[in-house]
MDAnalysis code that builds the backbone (N, CA, C; Angstrom):
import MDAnalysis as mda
import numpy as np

u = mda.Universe.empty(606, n_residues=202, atom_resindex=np.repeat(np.arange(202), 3), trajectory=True)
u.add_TopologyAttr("name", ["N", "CA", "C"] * 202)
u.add_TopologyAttr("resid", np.arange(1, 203))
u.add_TopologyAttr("resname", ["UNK", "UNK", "UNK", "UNK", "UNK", "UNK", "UNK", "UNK", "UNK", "UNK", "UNK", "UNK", "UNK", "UNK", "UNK", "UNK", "UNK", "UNK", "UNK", "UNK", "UNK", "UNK", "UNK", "UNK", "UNK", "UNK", "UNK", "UNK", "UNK", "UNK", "UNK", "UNK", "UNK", "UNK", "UNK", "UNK", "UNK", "UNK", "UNK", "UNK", "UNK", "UNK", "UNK", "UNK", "UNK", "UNK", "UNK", "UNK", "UNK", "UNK", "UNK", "UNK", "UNK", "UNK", "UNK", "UNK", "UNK", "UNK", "UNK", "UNK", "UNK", "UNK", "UNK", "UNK", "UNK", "UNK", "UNK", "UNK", "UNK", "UNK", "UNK", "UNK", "UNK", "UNK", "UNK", "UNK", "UNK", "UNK", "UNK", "UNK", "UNK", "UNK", "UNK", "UNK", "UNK", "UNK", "UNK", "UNK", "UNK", "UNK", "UNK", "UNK", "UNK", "UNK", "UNK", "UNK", "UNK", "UNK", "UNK", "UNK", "UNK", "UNK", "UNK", "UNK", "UNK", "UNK", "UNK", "UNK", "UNK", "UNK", "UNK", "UNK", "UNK", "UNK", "UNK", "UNK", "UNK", "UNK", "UNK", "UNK", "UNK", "UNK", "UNK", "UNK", "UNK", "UNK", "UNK", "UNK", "UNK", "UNK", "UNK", "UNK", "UNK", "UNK", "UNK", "UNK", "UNK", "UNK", "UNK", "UNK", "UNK", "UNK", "UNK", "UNK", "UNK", "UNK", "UNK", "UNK", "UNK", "UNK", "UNK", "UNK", "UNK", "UNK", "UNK", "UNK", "UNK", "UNK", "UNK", "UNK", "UNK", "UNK", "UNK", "UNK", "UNK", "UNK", "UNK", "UNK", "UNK", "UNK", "UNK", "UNK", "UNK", "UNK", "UNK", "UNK", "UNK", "UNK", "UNK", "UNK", "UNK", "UNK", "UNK", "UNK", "UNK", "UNK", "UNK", "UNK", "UNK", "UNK", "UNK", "UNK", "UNK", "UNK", "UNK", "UNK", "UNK", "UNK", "UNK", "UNK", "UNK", "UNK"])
u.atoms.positions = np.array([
    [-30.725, 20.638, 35.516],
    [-30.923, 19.897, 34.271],
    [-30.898, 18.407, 34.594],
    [-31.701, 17.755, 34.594],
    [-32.145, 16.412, 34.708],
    [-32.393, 15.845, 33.518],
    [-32.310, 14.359, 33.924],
    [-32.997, 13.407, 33.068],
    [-34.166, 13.311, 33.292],
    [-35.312, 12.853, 32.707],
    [-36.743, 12.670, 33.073],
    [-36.644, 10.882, 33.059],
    [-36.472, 9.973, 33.543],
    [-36.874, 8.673, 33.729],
    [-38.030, 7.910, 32.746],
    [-38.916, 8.775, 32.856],
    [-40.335, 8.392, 31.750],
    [-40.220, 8.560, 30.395],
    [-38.978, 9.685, 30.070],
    [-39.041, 9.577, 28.613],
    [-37.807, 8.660, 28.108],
    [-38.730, 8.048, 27.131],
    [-38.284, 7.072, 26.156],
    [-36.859, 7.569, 25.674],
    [-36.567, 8.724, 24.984],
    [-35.041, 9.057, 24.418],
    [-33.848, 8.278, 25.361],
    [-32.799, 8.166, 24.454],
    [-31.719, 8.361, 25.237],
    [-31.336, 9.445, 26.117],
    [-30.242, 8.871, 27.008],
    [-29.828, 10.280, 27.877],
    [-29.681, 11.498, 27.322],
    [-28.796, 11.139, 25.976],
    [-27.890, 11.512, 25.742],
    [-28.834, 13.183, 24.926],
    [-29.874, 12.375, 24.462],
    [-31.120, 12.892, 23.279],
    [-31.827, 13.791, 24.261],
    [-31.698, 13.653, 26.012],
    [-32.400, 14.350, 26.415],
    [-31.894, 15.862, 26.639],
    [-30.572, 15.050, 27.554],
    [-29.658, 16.259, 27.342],
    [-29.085, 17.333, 26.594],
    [-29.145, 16.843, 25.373],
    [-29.290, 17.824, 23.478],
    [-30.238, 18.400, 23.836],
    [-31.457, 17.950, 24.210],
    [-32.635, 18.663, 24.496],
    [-32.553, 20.053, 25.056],
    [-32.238, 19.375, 26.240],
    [-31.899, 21.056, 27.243],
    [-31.293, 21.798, 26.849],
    [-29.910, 21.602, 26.132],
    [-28.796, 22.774, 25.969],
    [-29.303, 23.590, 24.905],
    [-29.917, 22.625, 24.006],
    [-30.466, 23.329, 22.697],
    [-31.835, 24.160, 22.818],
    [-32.240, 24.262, 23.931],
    [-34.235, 24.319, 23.896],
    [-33.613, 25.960, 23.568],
    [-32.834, 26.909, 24.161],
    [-32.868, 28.052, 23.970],
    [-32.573, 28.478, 22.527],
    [-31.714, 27.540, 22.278],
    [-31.919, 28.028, 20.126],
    [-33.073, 28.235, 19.300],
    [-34.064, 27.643, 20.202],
    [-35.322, 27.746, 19.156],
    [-35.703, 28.898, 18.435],
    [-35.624, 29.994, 19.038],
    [-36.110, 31.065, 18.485],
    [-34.951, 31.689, 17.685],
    [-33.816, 31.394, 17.301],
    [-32.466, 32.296, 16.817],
    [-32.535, 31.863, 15.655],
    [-31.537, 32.550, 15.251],
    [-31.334, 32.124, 13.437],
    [-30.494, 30.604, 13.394],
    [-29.830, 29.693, 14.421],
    [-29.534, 28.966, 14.359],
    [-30.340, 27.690, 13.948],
    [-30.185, 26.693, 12.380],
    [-30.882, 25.479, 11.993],
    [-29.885, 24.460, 12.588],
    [-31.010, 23.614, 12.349],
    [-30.494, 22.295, 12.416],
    [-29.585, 21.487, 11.284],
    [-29.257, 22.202, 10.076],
    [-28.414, 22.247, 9.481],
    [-26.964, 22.476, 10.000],
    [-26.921, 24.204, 10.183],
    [-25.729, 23.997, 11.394],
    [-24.983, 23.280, 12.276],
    [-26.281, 23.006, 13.277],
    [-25.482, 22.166, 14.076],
    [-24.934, 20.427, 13.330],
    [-25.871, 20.078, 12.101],
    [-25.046, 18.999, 11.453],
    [-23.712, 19.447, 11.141],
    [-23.659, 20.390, 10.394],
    [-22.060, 20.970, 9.633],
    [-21.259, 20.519, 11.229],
    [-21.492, 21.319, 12.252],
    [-20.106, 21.569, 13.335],
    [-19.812, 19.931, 13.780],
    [-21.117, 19.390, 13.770],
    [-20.925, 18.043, 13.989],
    [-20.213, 17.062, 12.938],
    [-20.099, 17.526, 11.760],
    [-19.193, 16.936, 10.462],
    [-18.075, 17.713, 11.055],
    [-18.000, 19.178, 10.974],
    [-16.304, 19.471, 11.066],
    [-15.746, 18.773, 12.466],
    [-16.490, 18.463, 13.540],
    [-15.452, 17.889, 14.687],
    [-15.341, 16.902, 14.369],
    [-15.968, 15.699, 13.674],
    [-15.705, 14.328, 13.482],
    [-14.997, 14.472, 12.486],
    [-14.410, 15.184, 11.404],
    [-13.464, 15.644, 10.481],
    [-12.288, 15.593, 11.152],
    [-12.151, 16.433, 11.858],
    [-11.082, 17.136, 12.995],
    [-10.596, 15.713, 14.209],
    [-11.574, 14.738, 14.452],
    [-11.566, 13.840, 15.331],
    [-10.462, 12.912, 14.371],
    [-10.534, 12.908, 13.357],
    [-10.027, 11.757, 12.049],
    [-8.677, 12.151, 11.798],
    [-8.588, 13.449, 11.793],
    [-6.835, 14.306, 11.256],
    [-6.396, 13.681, 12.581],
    [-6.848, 14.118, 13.572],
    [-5.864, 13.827, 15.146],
    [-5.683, 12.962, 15.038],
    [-6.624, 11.941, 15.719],
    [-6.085, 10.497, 15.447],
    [-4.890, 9.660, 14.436],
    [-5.247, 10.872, 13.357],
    [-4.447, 10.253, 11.812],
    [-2.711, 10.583, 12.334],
    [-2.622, 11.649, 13.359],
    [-1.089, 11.742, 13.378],
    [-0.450, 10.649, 14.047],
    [-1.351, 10.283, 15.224],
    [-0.404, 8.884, 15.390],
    [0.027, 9.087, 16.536],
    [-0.205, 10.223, 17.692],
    [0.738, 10.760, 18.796],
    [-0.259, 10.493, 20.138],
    [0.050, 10.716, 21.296],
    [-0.602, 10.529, 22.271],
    [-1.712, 11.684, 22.517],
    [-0.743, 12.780, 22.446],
    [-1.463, 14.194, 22.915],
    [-2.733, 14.356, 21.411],
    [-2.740, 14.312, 20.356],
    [-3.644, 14.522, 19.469],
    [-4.478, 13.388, 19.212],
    [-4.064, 12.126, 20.208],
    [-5.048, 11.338, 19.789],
    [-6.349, 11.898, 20.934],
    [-5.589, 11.989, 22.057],
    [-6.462, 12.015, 23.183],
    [-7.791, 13.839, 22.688],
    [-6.844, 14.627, 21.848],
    [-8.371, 15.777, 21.544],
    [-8.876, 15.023, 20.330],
    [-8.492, 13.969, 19.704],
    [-9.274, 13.539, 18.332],
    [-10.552, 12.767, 19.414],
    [-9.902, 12.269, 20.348],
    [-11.718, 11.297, 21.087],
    [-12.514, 12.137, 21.566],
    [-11.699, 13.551, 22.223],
    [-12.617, 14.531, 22.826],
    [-13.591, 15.390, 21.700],
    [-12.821, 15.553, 20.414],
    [-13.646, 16.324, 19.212],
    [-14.369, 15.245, 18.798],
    [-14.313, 13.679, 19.037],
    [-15.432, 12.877, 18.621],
    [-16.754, 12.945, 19.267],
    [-16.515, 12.813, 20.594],
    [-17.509, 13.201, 21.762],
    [-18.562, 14.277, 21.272],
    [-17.889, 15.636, 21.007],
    [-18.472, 16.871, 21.144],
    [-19.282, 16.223, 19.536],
    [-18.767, 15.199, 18.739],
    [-19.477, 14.975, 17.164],
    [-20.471, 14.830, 17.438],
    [-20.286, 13.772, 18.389],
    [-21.383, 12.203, 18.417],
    [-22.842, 12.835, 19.105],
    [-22.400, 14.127, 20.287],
    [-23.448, 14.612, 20.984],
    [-24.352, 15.614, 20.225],
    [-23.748, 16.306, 19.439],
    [-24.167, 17.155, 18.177],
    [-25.328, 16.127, 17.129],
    [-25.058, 15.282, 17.201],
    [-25.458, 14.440, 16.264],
    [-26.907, 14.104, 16.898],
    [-27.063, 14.139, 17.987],
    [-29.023, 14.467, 18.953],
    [-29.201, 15.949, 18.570],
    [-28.186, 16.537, 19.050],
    [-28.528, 17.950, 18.830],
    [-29.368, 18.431, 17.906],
    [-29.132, 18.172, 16.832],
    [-29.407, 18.584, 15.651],
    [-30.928, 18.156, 15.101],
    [-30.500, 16.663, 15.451],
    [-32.372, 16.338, 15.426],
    [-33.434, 16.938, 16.373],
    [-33.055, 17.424, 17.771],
    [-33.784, 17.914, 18.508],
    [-34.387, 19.385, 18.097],
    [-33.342, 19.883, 17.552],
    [-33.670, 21.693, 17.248],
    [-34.279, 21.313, 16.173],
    [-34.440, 20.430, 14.950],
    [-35.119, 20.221, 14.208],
    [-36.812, 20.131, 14.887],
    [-37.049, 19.618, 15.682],
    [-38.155, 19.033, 16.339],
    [-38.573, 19.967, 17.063],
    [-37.518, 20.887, 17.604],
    [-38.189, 21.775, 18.432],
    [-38.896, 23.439, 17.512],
    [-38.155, 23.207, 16.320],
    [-38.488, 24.703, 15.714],
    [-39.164, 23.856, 14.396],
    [-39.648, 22.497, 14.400],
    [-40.529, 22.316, 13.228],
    [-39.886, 22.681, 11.955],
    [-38.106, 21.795, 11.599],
    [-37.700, 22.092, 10.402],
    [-37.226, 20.935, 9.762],
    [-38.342, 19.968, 10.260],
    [-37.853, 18.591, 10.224],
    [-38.028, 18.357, 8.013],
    [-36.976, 17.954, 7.597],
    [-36.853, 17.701, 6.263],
    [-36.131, 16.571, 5.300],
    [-36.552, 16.065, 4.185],
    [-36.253, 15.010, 3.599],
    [-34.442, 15.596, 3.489],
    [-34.137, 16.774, 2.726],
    [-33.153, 16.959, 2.514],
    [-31.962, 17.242, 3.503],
    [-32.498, 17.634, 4.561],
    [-31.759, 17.535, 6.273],
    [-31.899, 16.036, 6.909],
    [-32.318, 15.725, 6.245],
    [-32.758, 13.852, 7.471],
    [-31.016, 13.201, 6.209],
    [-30.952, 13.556, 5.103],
    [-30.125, 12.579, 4.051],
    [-28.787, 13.314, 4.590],
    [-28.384, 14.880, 4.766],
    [-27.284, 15.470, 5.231],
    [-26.950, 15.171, 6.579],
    [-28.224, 14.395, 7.326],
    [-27.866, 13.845, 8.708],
    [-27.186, 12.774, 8.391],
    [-27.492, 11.909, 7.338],
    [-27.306, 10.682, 7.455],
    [-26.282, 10.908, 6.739],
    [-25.456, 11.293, 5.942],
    [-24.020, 11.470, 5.209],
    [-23.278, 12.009, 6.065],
    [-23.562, 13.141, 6.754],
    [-22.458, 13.194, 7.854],
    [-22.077, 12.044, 9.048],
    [-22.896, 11.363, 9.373],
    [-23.076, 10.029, 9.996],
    [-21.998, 9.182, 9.643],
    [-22.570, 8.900, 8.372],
    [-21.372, 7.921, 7.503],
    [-20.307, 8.736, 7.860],
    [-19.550, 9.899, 6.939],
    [-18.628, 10.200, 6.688],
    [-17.961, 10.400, 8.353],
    [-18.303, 10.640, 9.368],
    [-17.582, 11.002, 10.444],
    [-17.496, 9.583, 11.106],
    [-17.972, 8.724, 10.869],
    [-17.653, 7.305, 11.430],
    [-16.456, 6.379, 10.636],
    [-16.405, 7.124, 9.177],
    [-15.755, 6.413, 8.201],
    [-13.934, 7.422, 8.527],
    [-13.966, 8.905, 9.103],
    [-12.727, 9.363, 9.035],
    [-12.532, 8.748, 10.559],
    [-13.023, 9.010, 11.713],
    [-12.966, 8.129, 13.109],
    [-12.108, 7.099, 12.884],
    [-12.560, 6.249, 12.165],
    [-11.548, 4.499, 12.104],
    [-10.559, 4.752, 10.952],
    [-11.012, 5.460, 10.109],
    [-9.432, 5.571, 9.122],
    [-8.529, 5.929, 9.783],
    [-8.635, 7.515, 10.866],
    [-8.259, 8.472, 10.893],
    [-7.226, 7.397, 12.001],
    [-7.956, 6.553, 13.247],
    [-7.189, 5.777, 14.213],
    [-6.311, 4.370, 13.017],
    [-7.165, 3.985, 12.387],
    [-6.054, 3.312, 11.494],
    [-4.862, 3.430, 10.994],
    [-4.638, 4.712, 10.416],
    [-3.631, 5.539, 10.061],
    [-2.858, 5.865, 11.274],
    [-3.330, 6.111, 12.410],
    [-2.571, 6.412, 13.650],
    [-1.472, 5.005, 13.719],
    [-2.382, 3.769, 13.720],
    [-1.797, 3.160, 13.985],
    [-1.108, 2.125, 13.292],
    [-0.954, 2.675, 12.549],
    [0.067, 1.914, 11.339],
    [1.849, 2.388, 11.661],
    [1.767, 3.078, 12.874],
    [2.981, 3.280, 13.391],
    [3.521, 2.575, 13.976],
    [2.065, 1.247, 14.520],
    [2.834, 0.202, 15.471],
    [3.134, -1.073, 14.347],
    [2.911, -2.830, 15.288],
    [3.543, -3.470, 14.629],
    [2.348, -3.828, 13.199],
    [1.306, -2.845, 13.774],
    [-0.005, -3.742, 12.579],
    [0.248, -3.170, 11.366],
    [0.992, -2.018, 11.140],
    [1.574, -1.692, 9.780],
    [-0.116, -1.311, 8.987],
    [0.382, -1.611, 7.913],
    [-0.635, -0.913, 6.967],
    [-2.176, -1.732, 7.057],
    [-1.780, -2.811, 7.999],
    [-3.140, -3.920, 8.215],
    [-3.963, -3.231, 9.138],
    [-3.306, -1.706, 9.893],
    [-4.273, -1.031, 11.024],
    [-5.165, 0.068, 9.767],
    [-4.790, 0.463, 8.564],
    [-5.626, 1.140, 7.993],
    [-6.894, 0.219, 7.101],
    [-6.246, -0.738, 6.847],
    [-7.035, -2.138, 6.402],
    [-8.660, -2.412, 7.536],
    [-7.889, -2.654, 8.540],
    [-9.116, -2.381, 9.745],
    [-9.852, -1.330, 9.887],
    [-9.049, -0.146, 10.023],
    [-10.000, 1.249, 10.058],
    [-10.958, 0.960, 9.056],
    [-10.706, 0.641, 7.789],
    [-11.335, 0.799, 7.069],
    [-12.479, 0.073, 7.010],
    [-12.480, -1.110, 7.227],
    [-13.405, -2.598, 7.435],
    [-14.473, -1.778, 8.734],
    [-13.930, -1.493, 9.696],
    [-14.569, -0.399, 10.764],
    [-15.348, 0.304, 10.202],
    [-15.314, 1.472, 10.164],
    [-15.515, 2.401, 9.473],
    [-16.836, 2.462, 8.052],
    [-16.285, 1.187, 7.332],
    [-17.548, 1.246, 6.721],
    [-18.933, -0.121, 7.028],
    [-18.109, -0.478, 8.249],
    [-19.679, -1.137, 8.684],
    [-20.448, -0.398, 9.233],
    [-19.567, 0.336, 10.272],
    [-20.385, 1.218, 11.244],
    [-21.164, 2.366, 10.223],
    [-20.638, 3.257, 9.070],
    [-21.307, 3.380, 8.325],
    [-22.612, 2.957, 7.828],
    [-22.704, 1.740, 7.130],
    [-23.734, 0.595, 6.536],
    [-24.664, 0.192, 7.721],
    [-24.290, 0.236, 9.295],
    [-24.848, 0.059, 9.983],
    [-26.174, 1.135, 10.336],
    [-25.631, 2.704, 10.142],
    [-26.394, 3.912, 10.076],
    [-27.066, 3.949, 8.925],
    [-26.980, 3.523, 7.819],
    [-27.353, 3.111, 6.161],
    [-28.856, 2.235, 6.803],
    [-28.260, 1.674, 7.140],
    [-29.802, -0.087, 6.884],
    [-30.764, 0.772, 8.236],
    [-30.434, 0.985, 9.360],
    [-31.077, 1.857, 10.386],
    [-31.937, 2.227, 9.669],
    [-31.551, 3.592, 8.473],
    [-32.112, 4.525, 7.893],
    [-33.311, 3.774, 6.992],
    [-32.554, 3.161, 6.853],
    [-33.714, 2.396, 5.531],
    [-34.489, 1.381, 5.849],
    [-34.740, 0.844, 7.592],
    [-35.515, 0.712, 8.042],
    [-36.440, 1.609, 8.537],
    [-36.218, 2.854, 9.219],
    [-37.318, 3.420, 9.446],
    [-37.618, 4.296, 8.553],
    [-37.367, 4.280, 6.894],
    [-38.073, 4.707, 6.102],
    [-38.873, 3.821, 5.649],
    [-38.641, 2.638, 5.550],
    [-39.513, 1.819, 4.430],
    [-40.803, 1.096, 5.566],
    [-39.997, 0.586, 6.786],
    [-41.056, 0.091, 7.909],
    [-41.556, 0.478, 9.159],
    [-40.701, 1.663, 9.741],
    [-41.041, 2.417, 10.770],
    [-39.914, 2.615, 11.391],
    [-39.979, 3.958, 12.267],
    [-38.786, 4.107, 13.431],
    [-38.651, 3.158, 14.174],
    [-40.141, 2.988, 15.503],
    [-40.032, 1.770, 16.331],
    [-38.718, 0.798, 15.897],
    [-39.065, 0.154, 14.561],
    [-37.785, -0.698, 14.223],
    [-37.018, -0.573, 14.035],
    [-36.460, 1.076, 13.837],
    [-34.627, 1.068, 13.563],
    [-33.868, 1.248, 14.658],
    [-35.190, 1.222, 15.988],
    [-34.418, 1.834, 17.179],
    [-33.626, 0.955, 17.553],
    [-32.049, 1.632, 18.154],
    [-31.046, 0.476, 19.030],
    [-31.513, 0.056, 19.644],
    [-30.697, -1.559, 20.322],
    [-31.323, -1.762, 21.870],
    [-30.979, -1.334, 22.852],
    [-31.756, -0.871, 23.517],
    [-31.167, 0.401, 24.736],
    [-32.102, 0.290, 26.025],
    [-31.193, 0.335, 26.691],
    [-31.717, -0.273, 28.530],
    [-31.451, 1.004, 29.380],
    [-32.386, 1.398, 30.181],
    [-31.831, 2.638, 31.566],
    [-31.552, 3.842, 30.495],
    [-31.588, 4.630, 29.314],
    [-31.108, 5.422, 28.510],
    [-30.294, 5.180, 27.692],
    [-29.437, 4.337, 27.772],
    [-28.250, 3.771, 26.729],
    [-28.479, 2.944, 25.598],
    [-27.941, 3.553, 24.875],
    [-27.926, 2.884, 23.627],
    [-26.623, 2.073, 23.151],
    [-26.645, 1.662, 22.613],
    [-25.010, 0.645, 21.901],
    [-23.813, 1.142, 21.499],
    [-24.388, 2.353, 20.986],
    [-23.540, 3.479, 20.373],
    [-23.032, 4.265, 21.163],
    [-23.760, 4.462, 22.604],
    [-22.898, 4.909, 23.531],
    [-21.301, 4.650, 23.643],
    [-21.379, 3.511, 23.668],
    [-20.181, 2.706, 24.129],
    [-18.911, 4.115, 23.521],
    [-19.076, 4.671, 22.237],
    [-18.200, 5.618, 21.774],
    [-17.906, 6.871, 22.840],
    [-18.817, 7.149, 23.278],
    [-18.428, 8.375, 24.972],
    [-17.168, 7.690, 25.435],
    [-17.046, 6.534, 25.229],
    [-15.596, 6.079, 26.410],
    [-14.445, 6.600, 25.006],
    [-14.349, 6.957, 24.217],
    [-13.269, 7.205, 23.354],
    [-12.378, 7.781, 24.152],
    [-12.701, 9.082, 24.861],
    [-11.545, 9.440, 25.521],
    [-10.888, 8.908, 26.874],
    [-11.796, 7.973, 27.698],
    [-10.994, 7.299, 28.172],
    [-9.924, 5.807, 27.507],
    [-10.589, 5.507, 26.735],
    [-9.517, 3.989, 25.884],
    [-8.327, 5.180, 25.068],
    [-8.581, 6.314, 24.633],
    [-6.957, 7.183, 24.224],
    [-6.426, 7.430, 25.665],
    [-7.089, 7.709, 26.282],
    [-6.304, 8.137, 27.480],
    [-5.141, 6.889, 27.916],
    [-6.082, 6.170, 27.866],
    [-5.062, 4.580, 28.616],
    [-4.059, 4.051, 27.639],
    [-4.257, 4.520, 26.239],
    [-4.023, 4.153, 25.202],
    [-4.244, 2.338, 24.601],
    [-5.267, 2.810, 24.812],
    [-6.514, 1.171, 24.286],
    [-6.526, 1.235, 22.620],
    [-6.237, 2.208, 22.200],
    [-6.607, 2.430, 20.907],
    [-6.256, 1.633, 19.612],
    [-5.134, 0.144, 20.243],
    [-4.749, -0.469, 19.365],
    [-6.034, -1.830, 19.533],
    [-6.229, -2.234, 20.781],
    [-7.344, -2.857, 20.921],
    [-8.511, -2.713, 20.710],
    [-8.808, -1.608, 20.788],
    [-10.428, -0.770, 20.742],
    [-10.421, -1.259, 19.025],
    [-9.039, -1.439, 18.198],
    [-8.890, -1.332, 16.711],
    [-9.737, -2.568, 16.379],
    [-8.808, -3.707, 17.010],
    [-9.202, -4.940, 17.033],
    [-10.546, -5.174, 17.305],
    [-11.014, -4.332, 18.246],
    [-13.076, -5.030, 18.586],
    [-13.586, -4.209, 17.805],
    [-13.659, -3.040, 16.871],
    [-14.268, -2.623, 16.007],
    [-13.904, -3.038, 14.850],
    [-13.003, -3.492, 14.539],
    [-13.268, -4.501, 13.263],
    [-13.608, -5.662, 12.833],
    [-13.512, -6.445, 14.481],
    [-14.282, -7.524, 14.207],
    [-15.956, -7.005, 14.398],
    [-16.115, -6.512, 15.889],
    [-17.212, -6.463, 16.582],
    [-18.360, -5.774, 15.149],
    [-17.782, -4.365, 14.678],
    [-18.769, -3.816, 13.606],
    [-19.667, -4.973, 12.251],
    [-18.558, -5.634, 11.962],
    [-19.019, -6.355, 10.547],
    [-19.843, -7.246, 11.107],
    [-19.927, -7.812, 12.566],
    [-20.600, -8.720, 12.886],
    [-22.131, -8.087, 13.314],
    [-22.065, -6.688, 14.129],
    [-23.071, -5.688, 14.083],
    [-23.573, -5.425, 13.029],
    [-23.084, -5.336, 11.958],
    [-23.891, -5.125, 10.864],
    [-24.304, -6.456, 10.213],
    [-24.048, -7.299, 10.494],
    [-24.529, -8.361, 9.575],
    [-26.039, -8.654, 10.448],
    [-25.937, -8.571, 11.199],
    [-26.905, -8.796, 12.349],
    [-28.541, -7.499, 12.042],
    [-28.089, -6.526, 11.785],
    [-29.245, -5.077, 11.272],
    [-29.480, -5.939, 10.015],
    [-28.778, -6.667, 9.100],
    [-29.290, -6.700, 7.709],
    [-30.086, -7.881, 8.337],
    [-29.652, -8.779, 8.775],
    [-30.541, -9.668, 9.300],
    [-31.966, -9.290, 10.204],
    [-31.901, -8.357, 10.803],
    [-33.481, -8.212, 11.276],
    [-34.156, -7.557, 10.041],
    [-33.638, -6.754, 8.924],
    [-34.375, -6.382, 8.206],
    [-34.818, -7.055, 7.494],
    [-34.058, -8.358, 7.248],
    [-34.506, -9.071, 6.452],
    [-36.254, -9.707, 7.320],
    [-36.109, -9.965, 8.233],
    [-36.998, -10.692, 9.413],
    [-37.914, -9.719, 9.116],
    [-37.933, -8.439, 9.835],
    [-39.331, -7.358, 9.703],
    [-39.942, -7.218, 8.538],
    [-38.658, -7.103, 7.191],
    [-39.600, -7.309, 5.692],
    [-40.140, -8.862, 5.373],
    [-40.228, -9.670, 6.110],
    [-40.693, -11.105, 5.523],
    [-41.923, -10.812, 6.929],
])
């Protein structure tokens, strides 16, 4: 199982590719694989939410298994031709909602230290940029094209990658810092998407 170099996807989109090519023919949709990808980023949000070492470190690993689900799903769509208005909007709400329990869920973790109730304050500020960030995406490549909602992404990587390291920053226990650059870093990411949209619609 390789990467192909020539194709445009992410790695990550290629690799969904492969694991999934054998579903095509089963009763398994691309619906499905959205749901399992909502319940682990569900499940990623409770862990984190307890606050402990050992459950933070499977809340980054059940994020992982979210975030990769989250190609998945568009691929088996593409590959069995079930591509739909009402599956593209349940993509995009699970999106939100598993990015929005992710930073609550570590907010709440960490309201055990000295940031007190100002770490759920952040989750939250987190959480719903990175949200709004998947929001304006969407509503760029509905209103003006994909080409333009695509991340910027070099060698296969995309920006959003950066989330694969979740389980190493729990591991080290980064997770009070990681707090700090996603609440600044997101609102500034998103101000930045509303700003090219503004640019591509003028």
């Amino acid at each position: 199982m390789l990467i192909d170099r020539s194709d445009d996807r992410p790695w990550d989109a290629q690799i969904a590719y492969q694991l999934i090519y054998p579903l095509r023919n089963t009763f398994i949709t691309p619906n499905h694989l959205t749901s399992l990808r909502l319940l682990f980023g569900v499940f990623a949000g409770i862990f984190f939410a307890i606050g402990e070492y050992k459950y933070s470190n499977i809340g980054a690993f059940c994020f992982v298994i979210s975030n990769f689900l989250d190609h998945a799903d568009g691929e088996l769509a593409r590959l069995k031709n079930e591509m739909s208005p009402k599956g593209h909007v349940y993509d995009l709400i699970s999106d939100a909602l598993v990015n929005i329990f992710l930073f609550l869920g570590i907010g709440i973790g960490l309201m055990q230290t000295n940031l007190g109730v100002y770490a759920c304050m952040m989750g939250i500020i987190a959480g719903l940029s990175v949200a709004g960030i998947f929001y304006m995406r969407n509503y760029i490549e509905m209103n003006i094209g994909k080409q333009n909602a695509r991340q910027p992404h070099k060698s296969g990587f995309e920006a959003e990658d950066i989330l694969y390291l979740l389980p190493i920053i729990s591991y080290f226990r980064l997770d009070y810092y990681f707090m700090f650059a996603a609440a600044l870093g997101a609102p500034i990411f998103s101000f930045y998407v509303i700003k090219d949209y503004i640019k591509l619609k003028n």
